[in-house]
BANUVO-530182 format. One record per residue: z, y, x of N, C-alpha, C in turn. Coordinates in steps of 0.02 Angstrom, whole numbers, padded with zeros to 5 digits, always signed. Atoms other than C-alpha are relative to their C-alpha. Layout:
BEGIN
ZYXZYXZYX/...
! end
This chain:
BEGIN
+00005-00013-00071+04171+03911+05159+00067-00013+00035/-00066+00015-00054+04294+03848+05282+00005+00065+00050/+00013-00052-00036+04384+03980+05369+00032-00008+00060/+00014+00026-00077+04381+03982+05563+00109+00002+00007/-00082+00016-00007+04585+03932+05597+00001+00060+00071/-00012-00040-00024+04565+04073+05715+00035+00060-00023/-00011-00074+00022+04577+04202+05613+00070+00030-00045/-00055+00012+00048+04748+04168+05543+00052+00038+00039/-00050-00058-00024+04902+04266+05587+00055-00050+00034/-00064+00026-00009+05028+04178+05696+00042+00034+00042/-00062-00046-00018+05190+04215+05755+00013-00044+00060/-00042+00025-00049+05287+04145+05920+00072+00030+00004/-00078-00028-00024+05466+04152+05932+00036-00055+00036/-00064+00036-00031+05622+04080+06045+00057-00025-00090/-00052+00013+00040+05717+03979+05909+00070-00024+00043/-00067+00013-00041+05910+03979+05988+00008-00086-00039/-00025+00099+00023+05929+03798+05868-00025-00028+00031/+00044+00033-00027+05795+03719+05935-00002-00012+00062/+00012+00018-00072+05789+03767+06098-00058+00009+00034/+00099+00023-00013+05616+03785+06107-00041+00067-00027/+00050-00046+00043+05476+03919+06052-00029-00035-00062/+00035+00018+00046+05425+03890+05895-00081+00037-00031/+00058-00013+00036+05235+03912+05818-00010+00017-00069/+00005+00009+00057+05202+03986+05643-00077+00044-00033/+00082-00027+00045+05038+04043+05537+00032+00028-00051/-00007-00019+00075+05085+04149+05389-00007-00018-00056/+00023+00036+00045+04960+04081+05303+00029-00074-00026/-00015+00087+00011+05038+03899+05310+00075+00008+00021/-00075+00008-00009+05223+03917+05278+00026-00060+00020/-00039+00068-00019+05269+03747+05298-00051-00035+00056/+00005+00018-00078+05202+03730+05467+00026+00021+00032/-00037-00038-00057+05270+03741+05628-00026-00038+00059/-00004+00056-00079+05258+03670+05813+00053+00059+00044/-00040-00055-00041+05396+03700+05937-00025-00018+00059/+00027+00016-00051+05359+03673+06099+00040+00032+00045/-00042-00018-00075+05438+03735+06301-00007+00066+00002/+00036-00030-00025+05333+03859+06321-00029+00077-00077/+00037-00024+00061+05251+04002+06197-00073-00002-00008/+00095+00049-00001+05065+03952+06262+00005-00048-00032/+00011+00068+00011+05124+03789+06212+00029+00002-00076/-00028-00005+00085+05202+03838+06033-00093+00022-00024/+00066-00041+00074+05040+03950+05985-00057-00038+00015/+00061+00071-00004+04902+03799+06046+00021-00032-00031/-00048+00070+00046+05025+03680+05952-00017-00001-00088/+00004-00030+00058+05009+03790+05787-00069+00003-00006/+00082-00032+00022+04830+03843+05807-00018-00076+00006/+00049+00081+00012+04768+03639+05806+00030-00024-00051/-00026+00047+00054+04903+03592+05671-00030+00024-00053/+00042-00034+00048+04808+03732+05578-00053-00006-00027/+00062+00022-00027+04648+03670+05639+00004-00069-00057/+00004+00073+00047+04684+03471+05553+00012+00013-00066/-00008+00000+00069+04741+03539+05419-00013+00033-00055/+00052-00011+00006+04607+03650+05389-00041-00073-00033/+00036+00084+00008+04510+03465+05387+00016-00018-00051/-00055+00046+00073+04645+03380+05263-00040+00028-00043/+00012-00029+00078+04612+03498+05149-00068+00007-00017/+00071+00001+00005+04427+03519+05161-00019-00075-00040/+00011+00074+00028+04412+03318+05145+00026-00025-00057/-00024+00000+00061+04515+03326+05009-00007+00042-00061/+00024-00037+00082+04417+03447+04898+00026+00073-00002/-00031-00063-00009+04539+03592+04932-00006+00061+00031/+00023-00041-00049+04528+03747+04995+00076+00034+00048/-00038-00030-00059+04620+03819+05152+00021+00076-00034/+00008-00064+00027+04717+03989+05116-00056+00029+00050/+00035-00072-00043+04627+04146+05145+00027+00022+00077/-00050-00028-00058+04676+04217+05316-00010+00063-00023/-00009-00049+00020+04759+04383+05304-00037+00064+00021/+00058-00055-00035+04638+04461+05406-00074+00006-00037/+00059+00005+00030+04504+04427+05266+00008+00025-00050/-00040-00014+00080+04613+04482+05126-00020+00073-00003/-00005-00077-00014+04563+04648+05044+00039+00030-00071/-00078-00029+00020+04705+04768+04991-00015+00066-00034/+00029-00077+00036+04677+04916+04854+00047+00048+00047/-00050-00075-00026+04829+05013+04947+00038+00010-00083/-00044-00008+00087+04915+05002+04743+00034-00061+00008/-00033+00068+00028+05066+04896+04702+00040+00075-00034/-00040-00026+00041+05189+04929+04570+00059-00019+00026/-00060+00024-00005+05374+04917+04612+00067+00015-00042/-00034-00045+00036+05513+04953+04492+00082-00008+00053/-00065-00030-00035+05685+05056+04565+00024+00015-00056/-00055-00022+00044+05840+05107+04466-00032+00056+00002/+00020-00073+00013+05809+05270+04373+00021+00024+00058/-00028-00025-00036+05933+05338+04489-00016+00021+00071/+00044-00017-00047+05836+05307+04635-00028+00036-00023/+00040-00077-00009+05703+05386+04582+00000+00055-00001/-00005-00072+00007+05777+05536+04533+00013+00011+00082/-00012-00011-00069+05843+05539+04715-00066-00011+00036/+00089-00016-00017+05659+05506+04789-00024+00059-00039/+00027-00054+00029+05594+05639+04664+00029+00055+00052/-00027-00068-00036+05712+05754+04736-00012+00007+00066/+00030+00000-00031+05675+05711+04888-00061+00026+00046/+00056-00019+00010+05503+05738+04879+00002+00058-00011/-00014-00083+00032+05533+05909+04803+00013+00030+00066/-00030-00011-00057+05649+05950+04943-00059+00006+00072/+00054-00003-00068+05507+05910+05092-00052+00025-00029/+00068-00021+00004+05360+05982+04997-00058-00062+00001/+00050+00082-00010+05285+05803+04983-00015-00039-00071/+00012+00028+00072+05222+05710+04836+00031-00067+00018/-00034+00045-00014+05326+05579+04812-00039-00061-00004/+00057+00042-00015+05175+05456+04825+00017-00003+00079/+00009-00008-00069+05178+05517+05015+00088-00022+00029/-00074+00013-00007+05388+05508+05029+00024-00086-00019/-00015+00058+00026+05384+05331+04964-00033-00035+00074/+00032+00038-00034+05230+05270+05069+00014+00013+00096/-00017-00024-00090+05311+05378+05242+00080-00049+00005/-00085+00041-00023+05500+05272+05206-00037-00089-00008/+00048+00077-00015+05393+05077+05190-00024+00010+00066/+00057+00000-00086+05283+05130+05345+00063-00001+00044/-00065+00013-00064+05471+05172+05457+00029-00040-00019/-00031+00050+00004+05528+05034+05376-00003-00069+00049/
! end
């Protein structure tokens, strides 16, 4: 199934090199469009997304997933110095919080 180049995540920013707004999709790191304007960056991006959607179709391949289709248990593993953790443990201790909750409340204000 081809997936609708809508549904993909892009970004707009002022690049100071360039000069210009640039266009980007998550999904498709090595794209870009810059353009004057940021209407004119994120139309630029959403059709380069669009052809190349196509390419890849015509060529057998498949388009990534967009991230808005992706589904996420809420589990990853990450490893920290003991040391941290003892300091998170304590932490945790300290606020009355399971350090499940003290981990996932310092990522979220991150």
């Amino acid at each position: 199934m081809i997936p609708d180049s809508n549904k993909y995540a892009y970004r707009v920013q002022w690049s100071e090199e360039d000069g210009q707004y640039v266009g980007t999709a998550l999904e498709f790191p090595f794209l870009s469009w810059l353009d004057d304007t940021p209407s004119a960056a994120l139309n630029g991006i959403q059709r380069t997304v669009s052809e190349t959607i196509q390419l890849l179709e015509e060529d057998g391949e498949e388009a990534p997933q967009p991230f808005s289709e992706r589904k996420y248990s809420g589990r990853f593993t990450v490893r920290i110095p003991p040391a941290t953790h003892r300091r998170l443990a304590m932490e945790a201790q300290e606020q009355h919080v399971s350090f499940n909750r003290l981990v996932s409340d310092k990522l979220s204000a991150a």
